[in-house]
C-alpha positions in Angstrom: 112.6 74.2 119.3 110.6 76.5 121.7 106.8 77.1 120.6 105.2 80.0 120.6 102.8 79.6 123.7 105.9 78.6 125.5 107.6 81.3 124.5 104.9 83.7 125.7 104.5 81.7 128.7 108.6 82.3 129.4 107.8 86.1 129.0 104.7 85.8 131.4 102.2 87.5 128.9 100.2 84.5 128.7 96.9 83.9 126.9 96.9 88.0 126.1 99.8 87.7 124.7 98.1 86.0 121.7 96.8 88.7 120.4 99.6 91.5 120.8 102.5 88.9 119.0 102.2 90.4 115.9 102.5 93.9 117.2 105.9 92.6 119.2 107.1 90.6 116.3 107.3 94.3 114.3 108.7 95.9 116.8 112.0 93.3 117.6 112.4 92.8 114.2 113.0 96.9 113.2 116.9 97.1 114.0 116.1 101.0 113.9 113.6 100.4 116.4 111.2 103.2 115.2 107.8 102.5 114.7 107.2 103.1 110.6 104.4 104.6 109.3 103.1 101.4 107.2 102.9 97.9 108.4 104.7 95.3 106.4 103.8 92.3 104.8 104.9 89.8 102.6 103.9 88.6 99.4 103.6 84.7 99.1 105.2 85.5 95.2 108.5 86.4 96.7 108.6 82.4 97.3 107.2 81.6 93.8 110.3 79.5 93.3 110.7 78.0 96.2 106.7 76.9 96.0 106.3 75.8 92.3 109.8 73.5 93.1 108.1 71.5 95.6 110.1 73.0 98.9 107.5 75.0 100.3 104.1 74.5 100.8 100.9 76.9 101.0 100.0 75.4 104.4 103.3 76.4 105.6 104.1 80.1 104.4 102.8 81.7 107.7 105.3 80.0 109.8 108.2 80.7 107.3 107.0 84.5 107.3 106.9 84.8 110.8 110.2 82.5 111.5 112.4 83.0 108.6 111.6 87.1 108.1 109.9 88.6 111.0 107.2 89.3 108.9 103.8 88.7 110.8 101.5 89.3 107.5 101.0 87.8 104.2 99.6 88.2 100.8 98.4 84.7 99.7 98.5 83.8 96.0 95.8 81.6 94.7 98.0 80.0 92.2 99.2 78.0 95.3 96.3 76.5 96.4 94.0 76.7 93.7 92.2 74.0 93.8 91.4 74.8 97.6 89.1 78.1 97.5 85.9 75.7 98.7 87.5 73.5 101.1 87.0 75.0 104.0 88.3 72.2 105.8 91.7 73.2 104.3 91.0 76.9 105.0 90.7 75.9 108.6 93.5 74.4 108.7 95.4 77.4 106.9 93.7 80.4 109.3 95.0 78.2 112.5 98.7 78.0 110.9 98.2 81.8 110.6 97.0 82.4 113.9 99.3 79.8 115.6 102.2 82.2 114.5 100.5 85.2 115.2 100.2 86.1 111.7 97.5 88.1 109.7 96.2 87.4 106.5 96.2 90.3 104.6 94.8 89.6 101.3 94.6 86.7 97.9 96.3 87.7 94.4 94.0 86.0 92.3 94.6 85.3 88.7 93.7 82.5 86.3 90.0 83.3 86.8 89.4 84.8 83.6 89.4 88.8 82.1 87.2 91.1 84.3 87.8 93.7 81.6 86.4 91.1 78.7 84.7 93.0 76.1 82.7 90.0 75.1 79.9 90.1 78.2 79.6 86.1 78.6 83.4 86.1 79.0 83.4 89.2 81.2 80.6 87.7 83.3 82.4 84.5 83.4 84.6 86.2 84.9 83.3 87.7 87.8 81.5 84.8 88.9 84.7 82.6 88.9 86.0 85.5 91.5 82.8 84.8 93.8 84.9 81.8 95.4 88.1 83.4 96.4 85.8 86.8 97.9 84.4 84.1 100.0 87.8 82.4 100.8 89.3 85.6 101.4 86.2 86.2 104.4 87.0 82.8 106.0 90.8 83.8 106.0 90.0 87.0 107.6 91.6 89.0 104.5 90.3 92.4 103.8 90.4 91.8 100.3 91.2 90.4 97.0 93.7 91.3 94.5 92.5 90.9 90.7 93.0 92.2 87.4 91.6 94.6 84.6 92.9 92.7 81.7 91.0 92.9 78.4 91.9 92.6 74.8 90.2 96.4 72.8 90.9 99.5 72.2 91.3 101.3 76.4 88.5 102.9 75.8 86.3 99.8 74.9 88.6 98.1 77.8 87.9 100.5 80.6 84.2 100.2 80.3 84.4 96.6 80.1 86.4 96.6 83.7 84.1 99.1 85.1 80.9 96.3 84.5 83.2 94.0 85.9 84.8 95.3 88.4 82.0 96.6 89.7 79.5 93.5 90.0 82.2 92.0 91.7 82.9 94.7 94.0 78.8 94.2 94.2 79.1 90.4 95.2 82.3 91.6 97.8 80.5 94.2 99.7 78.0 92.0 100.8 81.1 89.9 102.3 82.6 92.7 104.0 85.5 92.3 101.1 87.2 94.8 98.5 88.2 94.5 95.3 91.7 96.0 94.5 93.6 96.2 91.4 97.3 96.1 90.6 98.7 97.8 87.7 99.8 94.2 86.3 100.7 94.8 82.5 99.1 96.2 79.4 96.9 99.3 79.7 96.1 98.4 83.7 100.0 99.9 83.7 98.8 103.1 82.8 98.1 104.8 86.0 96.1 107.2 84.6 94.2 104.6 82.8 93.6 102.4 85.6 92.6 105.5 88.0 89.8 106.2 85.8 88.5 103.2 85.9 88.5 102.8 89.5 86.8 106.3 89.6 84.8 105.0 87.0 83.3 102.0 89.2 83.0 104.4 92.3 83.1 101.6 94.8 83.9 101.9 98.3 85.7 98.6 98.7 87.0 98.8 95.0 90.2 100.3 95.4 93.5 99.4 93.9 97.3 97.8 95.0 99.6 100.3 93.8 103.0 97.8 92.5 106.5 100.3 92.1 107.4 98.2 89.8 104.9 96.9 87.1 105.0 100.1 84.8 106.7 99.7 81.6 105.8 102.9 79.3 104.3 104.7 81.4 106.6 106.6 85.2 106.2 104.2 87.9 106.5 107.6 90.0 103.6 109.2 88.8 101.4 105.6 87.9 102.1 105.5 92.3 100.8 109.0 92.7 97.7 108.3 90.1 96.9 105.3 91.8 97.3 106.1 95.9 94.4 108.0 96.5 92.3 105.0 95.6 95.1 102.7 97.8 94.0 99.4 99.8 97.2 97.8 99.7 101.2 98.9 98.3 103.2 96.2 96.7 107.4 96.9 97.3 108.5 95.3 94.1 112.6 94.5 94.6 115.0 92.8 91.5 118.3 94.3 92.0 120.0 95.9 94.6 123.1 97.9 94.3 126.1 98.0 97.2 124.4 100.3 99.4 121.3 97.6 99.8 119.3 100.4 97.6 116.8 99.0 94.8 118.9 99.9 91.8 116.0 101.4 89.5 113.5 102.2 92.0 114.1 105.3 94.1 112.4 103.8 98.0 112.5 107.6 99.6 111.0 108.7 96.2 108.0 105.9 96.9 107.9 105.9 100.0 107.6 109.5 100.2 104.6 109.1 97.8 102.5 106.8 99.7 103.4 108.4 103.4 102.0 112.0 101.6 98.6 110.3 100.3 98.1 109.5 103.9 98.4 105.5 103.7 99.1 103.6 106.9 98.6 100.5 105.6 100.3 97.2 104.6 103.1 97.3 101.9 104.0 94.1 100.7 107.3 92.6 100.0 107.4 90.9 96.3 110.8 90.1 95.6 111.1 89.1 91.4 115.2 89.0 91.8 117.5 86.7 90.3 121.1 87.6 91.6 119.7 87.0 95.2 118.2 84.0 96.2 114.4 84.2 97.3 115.5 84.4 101.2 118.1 86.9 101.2 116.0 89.0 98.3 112.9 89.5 100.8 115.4 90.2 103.7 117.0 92.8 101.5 114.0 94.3 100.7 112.7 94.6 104.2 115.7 95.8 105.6 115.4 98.7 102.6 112.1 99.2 103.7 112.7 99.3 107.2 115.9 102.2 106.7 113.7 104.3 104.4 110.4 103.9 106.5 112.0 105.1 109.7 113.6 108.1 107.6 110.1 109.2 107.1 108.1 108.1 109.5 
C-alpha cells in the first residue's frame, strides 16, 4: 500500500503538503464538490462496537478515519483509553498516528469521572479534579476542548447551581490550558435546552460552551434544545440511527438542523456519531456523512 509521504511525493507537494492533507482530504472526498459551511468530523463512539469487541484499537482510529471515511478529524472518547490520560509516552505515540494521517484531533468525550453537577460539594469537587487529567491530555493532543457532563441527582434548580460551581472551576483549571469546557445535552435535565442554556449562561465562561447533540432530547424538541443551545456552540454532534430510502435520517429533519446551526453562525466541526443498529458501524458513518455532505452543500 502507498504511504502518505509517497503519495504526496507522487503529486510533487512534498514536505508542504503535510500540512494542507487535511484540507485536500475534505475536498476529494465531497462528491458534490462544494465546500460546506462546517467541517466534519468523526466521533470515535460511532465505532463503540467495533472498539469494546477487540477489532479496533484507540491507537489506530486516526488512520481508519482518514482511510476508511475520508474523515480527517476525530472526537476521542476516553472510555477507550482510559487508563492512558498521564502517559504521555502513549499520547505521543497517539498525536504522531494523527499527524501521520494528516488528521486533527478535535476534542475527548469524557465520562466516568464523576457528577460535575453533584449537589454534595466533596463529590462535586471530586469531580472536577478527576477532569484536570484529560484538560491536560486534551492540550498534549492539540484538542480545543473537552466534552463533559452536567449530571446531578436534585431538584434542576438545586442541580443547575451545583453544575455552575462545577463547571466553572473546571472551566477555571482549562483556561489556564488554553482548553474549553463544553457540554452535551446527554440525558436527564442536561436534555432540557433551556435548562442547560442557563447554566452555561449561568457559568459565563469564555471557553465553557456546550456540544449541541440532534439527538439526545427525549421530552423536551430536539429543534428548539439545538436553537437554545447554538449560541453557546463549540462543537455539533450529527446523531444518525435510522435512515429511510432516500439516505434521510428517519426522525431527524438534517435541512431543519442544519439550517439551525448555519443561521447561529457556526463554521465549526460537526461530528458524526452513528448509534444505529440496522446498519453496520461502517456503512452507518458513511451514510451519515454522505447525508451531511447533500444537505451541507444545499446550504452552504
Amino acid at each position: 500500500m502507498t504511504d502518505r509521504r509517497s503519495f504526496l511525493k507522487h503529486l510533487g507537494v512534498g514536505a508542504l503538503g503535510l500540512s494542507v492533507l487535511p484540507a485536500l482530504g475534505r475536498q476529494l472526498a465531497n462528491p458534490t464538490g462544494k465546500q460546506l459551511f462546517f467541517d466534519i468530523s468523526l466521533a470515535e463512539w460511532s465505532l463503540h462496537k467495533t472498539l469494546f469487541g477487540g477489532k479496533l484499537d484507540n491507537l489506530d482510529f486516526p488512520k481508519t478515519a482518514a482511510e476508511t471515511f475520508g474523515i480527517h478529524a476525530v472526537e476521542y472518547v476516553n472510555q477507550f483509553f482510559k487508563d492512558k490520560a498521564k502517559d504521555t509516552t502513549y499520547l505521543a505515540d497517539l498525536n504522531q498516528r494523527a499527524k501521520d494521517y494528516g488528521v486533527t484531533n478535535v476534542l475527548i468525550m469524557i465520562d466516568g469521572e464523576g457528577p460535575l453537577g453533584s449537589t454534595d460539594d466533596k463529590e462535586r469537587t471530586q469531580a472536577v479534579e478527576n477532569h484536570y487529567k484529560w484538560v491536560e491530555a486534551a492540550k498534549f493532543l492539540g484538542c480545543h476542548a473537552i466534552r463533559v457532563n452536567a449530571a446531578g441527582k436534585g431538584t434542576p434548580e438545586e442541580v443547575k447551581a451545583a453544575a455552575i460551581d462545577g463547571l466553572g472551576r473546571l472551566s477555571e483549571f482549562a483556561a489556564q490550558h488554553s482548553i474549553s469546557v463544553i457540554v452535551e445535552n446527554h440525558g436527564g435535565i442536561s436534555s432540557h435546552g433551556d435548562w442547560l442554556s442557563a447554566v452555561l449562561q449561568g457559568v459565563g465562561k469564555t471557553n465553557c460552551g456546550s456540544l449541541p447533540d440532534f439527538g439526545n432530547f427525549y421530552e423536551y424538541d430536539r429543534y428548539q434544545g439545538v436553537k437554545d443551545l447554538m449560541p453557546f456552540a463549540k462543537g455539533v454532534s450529527a446523531k444518525a440511527n435510522v435512515f429511510d430510502e432516500k439516505g434521510d435520517e428517519a426522525h431527524i429533519d438534517y435541512r431543519k438542523m442544519l439550517q439551525i446551526v448555519k443561521d447561529a453562525g457556526y463554521r465549526g466541526h460537526i461530528g458524526i456519531e452513528y448509534e444505529g443498529s440496522e446498519l453496520s458501524e461502517e456503512e452507518g458513518i458513511k451514510a451519515t456523512k454522505r447525508l451531511l455532505e447533500r444537505v451541507g452543500a444545499e446550504l452552504s
